[in-house]
C-alpha positions as CSV (number, residue, x, y, z in Angstrom):
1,X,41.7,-19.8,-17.2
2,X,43.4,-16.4,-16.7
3,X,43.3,-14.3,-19.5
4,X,46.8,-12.8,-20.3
5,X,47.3,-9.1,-18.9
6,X,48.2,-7.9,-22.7
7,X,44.9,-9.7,-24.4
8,X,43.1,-7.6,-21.3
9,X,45.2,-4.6,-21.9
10,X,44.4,-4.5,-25.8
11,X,40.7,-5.3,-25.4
12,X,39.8,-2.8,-23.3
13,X,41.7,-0.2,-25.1
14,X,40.0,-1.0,-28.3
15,X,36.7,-1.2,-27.0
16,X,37.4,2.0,-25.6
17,X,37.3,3.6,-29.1
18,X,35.8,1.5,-31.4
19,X,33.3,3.9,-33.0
20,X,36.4,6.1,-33.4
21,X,38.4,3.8,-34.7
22,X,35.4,2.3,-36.8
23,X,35.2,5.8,-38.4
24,X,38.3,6.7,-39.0
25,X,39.2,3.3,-40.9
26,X,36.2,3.1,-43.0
27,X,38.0,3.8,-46.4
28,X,41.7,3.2,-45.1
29,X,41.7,0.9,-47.9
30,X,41.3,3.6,-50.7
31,X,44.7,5.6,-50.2
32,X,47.1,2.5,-50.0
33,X,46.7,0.4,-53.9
34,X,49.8,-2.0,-52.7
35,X,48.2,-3.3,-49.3
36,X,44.7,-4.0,-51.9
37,X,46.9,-5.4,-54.2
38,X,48.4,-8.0,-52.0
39,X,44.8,-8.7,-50.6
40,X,43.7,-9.5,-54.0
41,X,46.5,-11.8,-54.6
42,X,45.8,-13.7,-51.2
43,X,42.3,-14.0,-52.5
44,X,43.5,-15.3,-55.7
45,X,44.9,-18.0,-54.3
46,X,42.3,-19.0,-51.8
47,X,40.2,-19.2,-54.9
48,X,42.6,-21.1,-56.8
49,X,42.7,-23.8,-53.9
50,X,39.8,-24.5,-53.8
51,X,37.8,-21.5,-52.0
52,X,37.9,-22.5,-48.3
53,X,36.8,-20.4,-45.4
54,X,38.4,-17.5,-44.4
55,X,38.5,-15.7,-41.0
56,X,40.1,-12.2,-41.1
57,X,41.1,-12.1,-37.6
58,X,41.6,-9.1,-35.8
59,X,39.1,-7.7,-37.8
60,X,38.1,-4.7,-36.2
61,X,34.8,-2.7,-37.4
62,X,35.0,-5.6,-40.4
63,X,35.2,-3.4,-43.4
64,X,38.4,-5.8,-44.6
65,X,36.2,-8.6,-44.1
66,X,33.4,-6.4,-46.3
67,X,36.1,-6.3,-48.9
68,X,37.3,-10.2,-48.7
69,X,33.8,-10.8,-49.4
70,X,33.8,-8.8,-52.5
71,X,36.6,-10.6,-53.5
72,X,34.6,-13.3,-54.0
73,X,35.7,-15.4,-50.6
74,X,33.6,-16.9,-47.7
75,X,35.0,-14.4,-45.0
76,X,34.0,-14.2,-41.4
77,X,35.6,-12.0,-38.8
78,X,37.3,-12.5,-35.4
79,X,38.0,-10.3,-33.0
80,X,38.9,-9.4,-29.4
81,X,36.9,-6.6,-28.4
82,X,33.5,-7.3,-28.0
83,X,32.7,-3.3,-29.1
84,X,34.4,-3.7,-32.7
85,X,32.2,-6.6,-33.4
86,X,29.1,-5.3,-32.3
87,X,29.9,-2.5,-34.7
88,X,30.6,-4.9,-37.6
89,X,27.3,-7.0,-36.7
90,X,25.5,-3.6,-37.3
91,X,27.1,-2.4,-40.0
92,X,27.3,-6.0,-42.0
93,X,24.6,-7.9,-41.0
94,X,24.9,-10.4,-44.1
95,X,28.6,-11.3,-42.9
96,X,29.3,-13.5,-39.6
97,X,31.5,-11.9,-36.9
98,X,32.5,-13.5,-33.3
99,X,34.4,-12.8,-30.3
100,X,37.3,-14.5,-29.6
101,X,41.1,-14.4,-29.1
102,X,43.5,-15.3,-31.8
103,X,45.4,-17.4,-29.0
104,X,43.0,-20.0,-29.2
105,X,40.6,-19.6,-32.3
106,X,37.1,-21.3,-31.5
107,X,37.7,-22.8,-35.3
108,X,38.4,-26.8,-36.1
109,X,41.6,-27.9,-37.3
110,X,42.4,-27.6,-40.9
111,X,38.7,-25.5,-41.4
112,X,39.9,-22.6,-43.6
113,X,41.2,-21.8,-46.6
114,X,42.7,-18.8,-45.4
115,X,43.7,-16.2,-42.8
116,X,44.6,-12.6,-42.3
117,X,46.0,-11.1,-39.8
118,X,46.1,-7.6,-41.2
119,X,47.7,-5.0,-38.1
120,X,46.5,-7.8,-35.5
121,X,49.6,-9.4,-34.3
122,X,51.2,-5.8,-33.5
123,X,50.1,-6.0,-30.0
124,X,51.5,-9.5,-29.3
125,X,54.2,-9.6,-27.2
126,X,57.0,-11.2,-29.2
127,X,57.4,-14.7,-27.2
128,X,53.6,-15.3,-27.4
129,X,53.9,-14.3,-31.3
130,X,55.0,-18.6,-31.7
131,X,51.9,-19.5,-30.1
132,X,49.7,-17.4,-32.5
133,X,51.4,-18.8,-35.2
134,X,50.6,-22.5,-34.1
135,X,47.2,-21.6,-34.1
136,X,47.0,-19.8,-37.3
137,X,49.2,-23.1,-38.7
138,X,46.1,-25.5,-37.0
139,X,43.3,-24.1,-38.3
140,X,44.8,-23.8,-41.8
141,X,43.9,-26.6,-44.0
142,X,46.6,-27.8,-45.8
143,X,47.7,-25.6,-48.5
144,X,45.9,-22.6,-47.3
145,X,47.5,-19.2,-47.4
146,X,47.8,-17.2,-44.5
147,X,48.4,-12.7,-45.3
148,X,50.2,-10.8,-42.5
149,X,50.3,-7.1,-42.4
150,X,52.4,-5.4,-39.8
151,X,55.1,-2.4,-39.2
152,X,58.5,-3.1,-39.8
153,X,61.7,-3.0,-38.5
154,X,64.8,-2.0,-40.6
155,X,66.6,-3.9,-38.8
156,X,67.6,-7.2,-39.5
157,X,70.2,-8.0,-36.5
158,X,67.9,-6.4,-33.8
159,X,64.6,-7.9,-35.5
160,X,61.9,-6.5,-32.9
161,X,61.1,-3.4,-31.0
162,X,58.3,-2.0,-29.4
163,X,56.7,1.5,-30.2
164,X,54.2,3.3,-28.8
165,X,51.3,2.8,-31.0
166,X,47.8,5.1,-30.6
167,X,45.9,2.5,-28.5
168,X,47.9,-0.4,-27.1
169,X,51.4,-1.2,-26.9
170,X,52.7,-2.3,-30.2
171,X,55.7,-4.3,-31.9
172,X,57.3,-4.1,-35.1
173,X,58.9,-6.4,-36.7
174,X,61.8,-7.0,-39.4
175,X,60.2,-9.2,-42.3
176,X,62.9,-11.9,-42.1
177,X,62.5,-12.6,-38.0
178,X,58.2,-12.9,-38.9
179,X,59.5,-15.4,-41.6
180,X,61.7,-17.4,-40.1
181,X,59.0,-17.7,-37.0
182,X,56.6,-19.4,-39.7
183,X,58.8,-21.1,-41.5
184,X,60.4,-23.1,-38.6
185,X,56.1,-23.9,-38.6
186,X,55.5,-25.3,-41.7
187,X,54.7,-22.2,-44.2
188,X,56.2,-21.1,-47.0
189,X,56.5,-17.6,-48.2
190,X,55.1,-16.8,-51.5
191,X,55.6,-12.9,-51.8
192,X,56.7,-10.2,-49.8
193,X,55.8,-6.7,-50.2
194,X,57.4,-4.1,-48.0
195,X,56.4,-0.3,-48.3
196,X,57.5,3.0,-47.3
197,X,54.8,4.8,-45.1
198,X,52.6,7.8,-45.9
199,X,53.2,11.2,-45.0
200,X,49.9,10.5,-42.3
201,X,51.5,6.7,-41.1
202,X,54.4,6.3,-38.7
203,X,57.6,6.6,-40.2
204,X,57.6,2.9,-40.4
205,X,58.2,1.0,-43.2
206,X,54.7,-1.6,-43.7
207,X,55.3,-5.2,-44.5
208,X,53.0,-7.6,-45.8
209,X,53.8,-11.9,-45.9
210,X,51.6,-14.2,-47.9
211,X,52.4,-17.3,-47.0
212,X,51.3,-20.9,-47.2
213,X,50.8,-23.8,-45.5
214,X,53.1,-26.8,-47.0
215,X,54.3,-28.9,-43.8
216,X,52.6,-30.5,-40.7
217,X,52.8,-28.4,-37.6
218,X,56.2,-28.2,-36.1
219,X,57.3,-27.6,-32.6
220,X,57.1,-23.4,-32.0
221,X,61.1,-22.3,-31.8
């Protein structure tokens, strides 16, 4: 099978600078207490339901999936670039990390508890976004939660744009368009948290979705 051009794109940028990145992002988590709030909430309810598996995909170096463990939940990591998760082997060898695309998860239907997808569906373009939906929908048991981090648009009627982020071309996205695209799925939003960006971020506003799974899949719109 031919690998889409912006999966090759994205993976070869990130394994271009993963120790950077791995470095820089090591305590992202310590200047932003909303983003750790909503994490704690996701894990909440994982653990409330019942304490399924959950893959943080797009994990990166793993140090989100360090902290989902902490929280008390049975995280693994996913991730395209092959770099990133030999960095998160090396740096957390009592977790489990894998390569592998989240167009096509290498995870059994209804398997997890949860998923995040914190900053890892920016560089999806935005009529394969659907399709990594579907997937996140299949591998959801029912009644897990699924937590979505992303930049956001402002603007409701225009609802996507692209921007140019630091390593890959990126999209953001206005809450309600993300929504409805899950919805129309089978989710259910829970909470939504949208917040203004630091003086060191874009000057993009940061949404987060919690979400769960309530309704067998549904044809992609």
């Amino acid at each position: 099978m031919i690998e889409p051009d912006f999966l090759h794109r994205t993976r070869t940028a990130y394994d271009s600078m993963a120790a950077r990145y791995a470095e820089l992002f090591a305590d992202e988590l310590t200047d932003f207490p909303l983003d750790r709030a909503m994490l704690a909430a996701f894990a909440d309810f994982v653990r409330a339901d019942g304490g399924g598996p959950v893959a943080d995909v797009g994990c990166g170096p793993g140090h989100v999936t360090s902290l989902l463990h902490a929280l008390g939940l049975d995280a693994s990591g996913v991730d395209l670039s092959e770099e990133m998760i030999a960095i998160a082997r090396e740096a957390r060898p009592g977790l489990r990390f894998e390569v592998g695309s989240m167009t096509a998860l290498d995870i059994g239907d209804g398997r997890l508890g949860g998923v995040l997808a914190r900053y890892s569906i920016i560089h999806t373009p935005p009529e394969r976004l659907p399709q990594v939906f579907a997937e996140f929908h299949r591998v959801l048991a029912p009644g897990g939660h699924l937590l979505l981090a992303f930049q956001a648009h402002d603007d409701p009627a225009e609802g996507v744009e692209s921007f140019d982020h630091k390593v890959a071309l990126a999209y953001r996205w206005h809450p309600d368009r993300v929504a409805t695209l899950l919805t129309a799925l089978g989710f259910t939003e829970k909470a939504r948290l949208v917040r203004a960006p630091t003086e060191d971020e874009r000057p993009f506003p940061h949404a987060h979705l919690l979400l769960t799974k309530t309704a067998p899949a549904a044809q992609a719109p």
